[in-house]
C-alpha positions in Angstrom: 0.0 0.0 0.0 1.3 3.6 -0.7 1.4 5.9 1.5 0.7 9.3 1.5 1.1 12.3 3.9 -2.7 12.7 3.9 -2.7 9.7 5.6 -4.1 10.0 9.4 -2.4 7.6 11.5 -2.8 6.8 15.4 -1.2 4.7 18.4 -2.9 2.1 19.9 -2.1 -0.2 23.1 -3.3 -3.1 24.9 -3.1 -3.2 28.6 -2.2 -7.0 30.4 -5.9 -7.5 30.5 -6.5 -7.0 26.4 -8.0 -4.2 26.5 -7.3 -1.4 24.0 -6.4 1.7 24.6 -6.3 5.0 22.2 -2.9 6.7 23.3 -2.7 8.9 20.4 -6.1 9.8 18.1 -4.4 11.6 15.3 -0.5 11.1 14.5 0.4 12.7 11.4 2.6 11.6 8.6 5.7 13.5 10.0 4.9 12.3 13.0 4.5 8.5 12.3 7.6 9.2 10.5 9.6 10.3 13.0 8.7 7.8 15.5 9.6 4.8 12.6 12.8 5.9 11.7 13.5 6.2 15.5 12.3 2.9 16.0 14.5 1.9 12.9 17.8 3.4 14.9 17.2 1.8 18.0 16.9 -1.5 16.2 20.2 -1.0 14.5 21.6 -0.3 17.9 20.0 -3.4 19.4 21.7 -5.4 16.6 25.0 -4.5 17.4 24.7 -5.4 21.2 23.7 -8.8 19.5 26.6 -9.4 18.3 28.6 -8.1 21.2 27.5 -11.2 23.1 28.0 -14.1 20.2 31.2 -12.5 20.4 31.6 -12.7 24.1 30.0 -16.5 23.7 32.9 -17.3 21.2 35.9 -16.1 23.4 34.2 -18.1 26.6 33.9 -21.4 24.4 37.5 -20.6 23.0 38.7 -20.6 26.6 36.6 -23.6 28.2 38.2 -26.0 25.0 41.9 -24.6 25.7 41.2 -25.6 29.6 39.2 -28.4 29.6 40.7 -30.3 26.5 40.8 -33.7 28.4 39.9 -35.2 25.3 42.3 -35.0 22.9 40.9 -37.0 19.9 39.9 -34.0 17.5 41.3 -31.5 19.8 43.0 -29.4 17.0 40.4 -29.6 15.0 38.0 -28.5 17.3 40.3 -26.3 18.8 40.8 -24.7 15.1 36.4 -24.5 15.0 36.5 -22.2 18.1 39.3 -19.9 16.7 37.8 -19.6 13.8 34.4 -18.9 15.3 35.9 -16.0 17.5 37.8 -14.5 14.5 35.2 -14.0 12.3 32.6 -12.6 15.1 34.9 -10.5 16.3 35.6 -9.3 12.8 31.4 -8.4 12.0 31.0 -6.8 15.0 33.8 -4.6 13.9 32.2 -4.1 10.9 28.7 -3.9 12.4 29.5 -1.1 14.0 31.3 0.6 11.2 27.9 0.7 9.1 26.1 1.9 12.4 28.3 5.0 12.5 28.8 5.4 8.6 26.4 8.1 8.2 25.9 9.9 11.5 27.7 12.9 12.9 29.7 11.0 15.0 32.0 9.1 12.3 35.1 10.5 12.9 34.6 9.8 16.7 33.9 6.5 16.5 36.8 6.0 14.0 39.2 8.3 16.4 38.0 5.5 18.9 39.1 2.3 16.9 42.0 3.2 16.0 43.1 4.4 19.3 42.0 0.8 20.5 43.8 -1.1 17.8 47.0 1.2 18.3 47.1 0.7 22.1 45.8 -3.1 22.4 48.0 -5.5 20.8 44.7 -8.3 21.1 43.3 -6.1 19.3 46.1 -6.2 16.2 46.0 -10.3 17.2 42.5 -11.2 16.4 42.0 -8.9 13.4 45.2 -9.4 11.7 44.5 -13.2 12.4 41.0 -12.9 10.7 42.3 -11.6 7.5 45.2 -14.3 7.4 43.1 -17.0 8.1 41.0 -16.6 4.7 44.3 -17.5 2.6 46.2 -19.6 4.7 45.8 -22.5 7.8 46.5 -21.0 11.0 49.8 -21.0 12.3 48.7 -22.6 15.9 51.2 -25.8 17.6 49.8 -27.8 19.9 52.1 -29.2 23.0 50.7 -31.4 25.6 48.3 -28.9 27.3 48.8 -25.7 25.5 47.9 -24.1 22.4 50.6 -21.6 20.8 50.5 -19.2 17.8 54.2 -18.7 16.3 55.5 -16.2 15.5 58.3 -17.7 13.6 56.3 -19.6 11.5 54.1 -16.1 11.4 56.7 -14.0 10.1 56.8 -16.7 6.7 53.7 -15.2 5.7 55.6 -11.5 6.0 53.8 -9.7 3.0 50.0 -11.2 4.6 50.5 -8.6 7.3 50.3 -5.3 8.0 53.5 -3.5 8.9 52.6 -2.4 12.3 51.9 -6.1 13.0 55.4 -7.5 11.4 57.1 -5.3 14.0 54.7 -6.9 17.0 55.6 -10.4 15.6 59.4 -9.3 15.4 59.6 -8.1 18.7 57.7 -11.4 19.8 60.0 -13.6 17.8 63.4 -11.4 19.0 62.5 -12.3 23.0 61.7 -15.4 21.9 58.2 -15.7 23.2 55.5 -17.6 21.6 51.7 -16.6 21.7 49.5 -18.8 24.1 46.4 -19.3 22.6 44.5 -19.4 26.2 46.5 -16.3 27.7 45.3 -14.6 24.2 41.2 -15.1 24.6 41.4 -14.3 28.4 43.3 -11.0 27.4 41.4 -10.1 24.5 38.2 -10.8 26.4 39.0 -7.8 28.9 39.9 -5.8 25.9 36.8 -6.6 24.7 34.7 -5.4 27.2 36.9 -2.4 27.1 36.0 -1.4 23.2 32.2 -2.6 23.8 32.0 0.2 26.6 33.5 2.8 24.3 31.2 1.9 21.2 28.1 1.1 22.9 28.1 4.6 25.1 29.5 7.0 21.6 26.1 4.8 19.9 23.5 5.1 23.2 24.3 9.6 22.6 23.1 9.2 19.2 19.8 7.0 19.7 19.1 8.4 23.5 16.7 10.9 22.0 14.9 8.2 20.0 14.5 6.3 23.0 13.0 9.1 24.7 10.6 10.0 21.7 9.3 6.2 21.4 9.1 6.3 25.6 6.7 9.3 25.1 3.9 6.9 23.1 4.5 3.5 24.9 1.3 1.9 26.3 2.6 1.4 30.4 0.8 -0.5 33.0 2.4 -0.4 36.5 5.7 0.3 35.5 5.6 -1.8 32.8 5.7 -2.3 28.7 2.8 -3.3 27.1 2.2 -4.1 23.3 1.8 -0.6 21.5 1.1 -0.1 18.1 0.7 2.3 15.2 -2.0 1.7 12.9 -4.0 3.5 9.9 -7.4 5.0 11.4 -8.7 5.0 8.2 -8.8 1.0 8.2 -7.4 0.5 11.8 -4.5 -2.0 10.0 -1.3 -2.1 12.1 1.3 0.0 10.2 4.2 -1.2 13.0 4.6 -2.8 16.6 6.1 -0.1 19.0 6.5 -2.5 21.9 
């Protein structure tokens, strides 16, 4: 159906009994309008937090298989799954956020933002770098007894995969001969991640707090609580969106 700013709309909602309530008789065009693409941002938002925690999920399962690999038939390969599974998350939810800020006013802040965090935090450099190697070659990860290592040695072999600020970290590494434990890795980069989700998540709650407020003003409440709340055309009373 096309629409049309002639188009009367109004909000509706439904208390925990059923019954309906008219919260707003006559919501104009602009106003219906404003409220959807508000609705629109704070679903956007809501998407990003969603991928915050398969994130989070991925460096907790990384870390229980590295700690409690008492079986080790398929270890590596399982243990290759996980890493694999945390790389790529880690790697949308970058990107997730990217598009979120793409074409607000706070770009350049959230951009100042991630590349502080990738300058400062050498997890950071880690898991992305890692994520862009592992779609050409295997992963450099050795396996001994308990532990799971990255080397940097056998890193370095695959010089023109990386970036130059990350062929210096894997020189240094290599020079004071230290290799990267897989386990020490996901429980450092879990803290670092918590650190960048902070910083993202409050720069992207300023830019939708004001369409949280709008949509606030025309929710159906009921002892301190949500109820369903719709927008629908007067005209034929269809629902035009869910609010809550």
């Amino acid at each position: 159906m096309t629409e049309t700013k002639e188009k009367i709309y109004g909000i509706i909602g439904y208390d925990s009994r059923g019954k309906q309530h008219v919260l707003n008789q006559q919501l104009s065009y602009e106003e219906r309008k404003r409220i959807m693409d508000a609705i629109g941002r704070m679903e956007e938002a809501l998407l990003a937090l969603d991928y915050y925690y398969i994130v989070k999920g991925n460096f907790r399962e990384l870390q229980e298989k590295l700690c409690c690999a008492s079986d080790r038939q398929g270890f590596y390969r399982k243990l290759n799954r996980h890493l694999f599974n945390l790389l790529d998350s880690f790697y949308v939810y970058i990107k997730e956020y990217e598009r979120f800020f793409k074409n607000t006013p706070l770009r350049d802040r959230f951009t100042s933002i991630k590349r502080n965090l990738y300058n400062k935090n050498l997890e950071y450099r880690m898991l992305y770098q890692l994520r862009n190697y592992s779609l050409h070659y295997r992963l450099p990860v050795d396996v001994e007894q308990e532990h799971a290592y990255l080397n940097p040695g056998r890193m370095l072999h695959s010089y023109g995969q990386w970036q130059k600020d990350f062929v210096q970290d894997l020189m240094t590494l290599q020079e004071d001969g230290q290799k990267i434990e897989l386990l020490k890795l996901a429980q450092e980069g879990e803290g670092f991640f918590e650190t960048m989700q902070y910083q993202f998540f409050t720069l992207m709650f300023e830019w939708v707090k004001n369409d949280i407020n709008l949509v606030a003003e025309h929710l159906c409440v009921e002892n301190g609580q949500i109820q369903p709340t719709v927008i629908v055309d007067r005209a034929s009373n269809e629902i035009v969106r869910d609010i809550a």
